[in-house]
N, C-alpha and C positions, 0 to 999 in steps of 0.2 A: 181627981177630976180628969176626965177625958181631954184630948185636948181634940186641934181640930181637925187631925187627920185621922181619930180612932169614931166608931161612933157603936154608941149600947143600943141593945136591939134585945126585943121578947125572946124568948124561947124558940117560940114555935112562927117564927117569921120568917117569911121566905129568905131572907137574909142570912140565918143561921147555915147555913150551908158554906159560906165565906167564911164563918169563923173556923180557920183550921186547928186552932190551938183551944180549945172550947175552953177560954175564957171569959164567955159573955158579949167579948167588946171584937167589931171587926174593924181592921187597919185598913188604911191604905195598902199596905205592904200584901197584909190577906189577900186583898180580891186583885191585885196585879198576880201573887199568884194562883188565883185560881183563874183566871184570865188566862193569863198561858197555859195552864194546865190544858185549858178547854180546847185553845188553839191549836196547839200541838194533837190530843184528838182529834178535833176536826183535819188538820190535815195528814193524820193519820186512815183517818176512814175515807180522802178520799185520794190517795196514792193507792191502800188495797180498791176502791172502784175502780182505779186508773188500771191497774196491773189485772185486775178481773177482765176488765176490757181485752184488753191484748190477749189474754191469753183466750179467750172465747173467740177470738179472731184468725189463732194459732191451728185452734181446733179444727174452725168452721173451715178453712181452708184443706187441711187435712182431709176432714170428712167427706168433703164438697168434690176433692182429688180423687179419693175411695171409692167412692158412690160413680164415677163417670168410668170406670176401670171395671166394674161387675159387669159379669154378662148377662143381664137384665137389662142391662142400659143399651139400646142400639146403637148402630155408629150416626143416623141418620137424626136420631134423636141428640148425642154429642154435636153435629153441626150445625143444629140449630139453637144450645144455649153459650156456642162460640162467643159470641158479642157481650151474652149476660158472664159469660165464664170471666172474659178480659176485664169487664168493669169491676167484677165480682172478687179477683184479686188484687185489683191496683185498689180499691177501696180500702180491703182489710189490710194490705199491706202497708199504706198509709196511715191507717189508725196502730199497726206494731211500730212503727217508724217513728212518729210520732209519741208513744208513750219513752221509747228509747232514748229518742233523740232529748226531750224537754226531763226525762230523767238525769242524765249521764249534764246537762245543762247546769238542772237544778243542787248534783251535789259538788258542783263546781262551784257553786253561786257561796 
């Protein structure tokens, strides 16, 4: 007999996925771990969003740098996205600083 921390489940019940040891019968113990299992993904995909982030930041600045330096681009055109330029790097610079900073944080924690 089951006792009250196991419990039997059909086949084809969305609970079967918790039975890691396909025994029939899901534990407590099962779905704690697949709980963490989940968690640990979850914060797995969203450290790579985090890190996607920054480095698309890394880029845009680069590129952003690139593009203002071809001779396509006039000077007179450079000092008029002066003010967008300033904002436009304290932003992204903010958001690398930020992924750094709350990383180098978190594997402290």
């Amino acid at each position: 007999m089951a006792s009250e921390e196991e419990k039997k489940f059909d086949r084809d019940s969305r609970f079967d996925e918790y039975d890691l040891n396909n025994d029939g019968i899901v534990s407590e113990l099962e779905i704690d771990q697949v709980r963490e299992m989940q968690e640990a993904e979850d914060a797995s995909r969203k450290h790579m969003a985090q890190l996607r982030l920054a480095r698309y930041s890394l880029l845009g600045m680069g590129v952003y740098t690139i593009l203002l330096f071809m001779p396509f681009v006039s000077d007179k055109r450079i000092e008029l996205l002066t003010a967008v330029s300033d904002l436009l790097y304290i932003s992204l610079c903010s958001v690398v600083c930020a992924f750094m900073g709350f990383t180098s944080y978190m594997s402290r924690k």
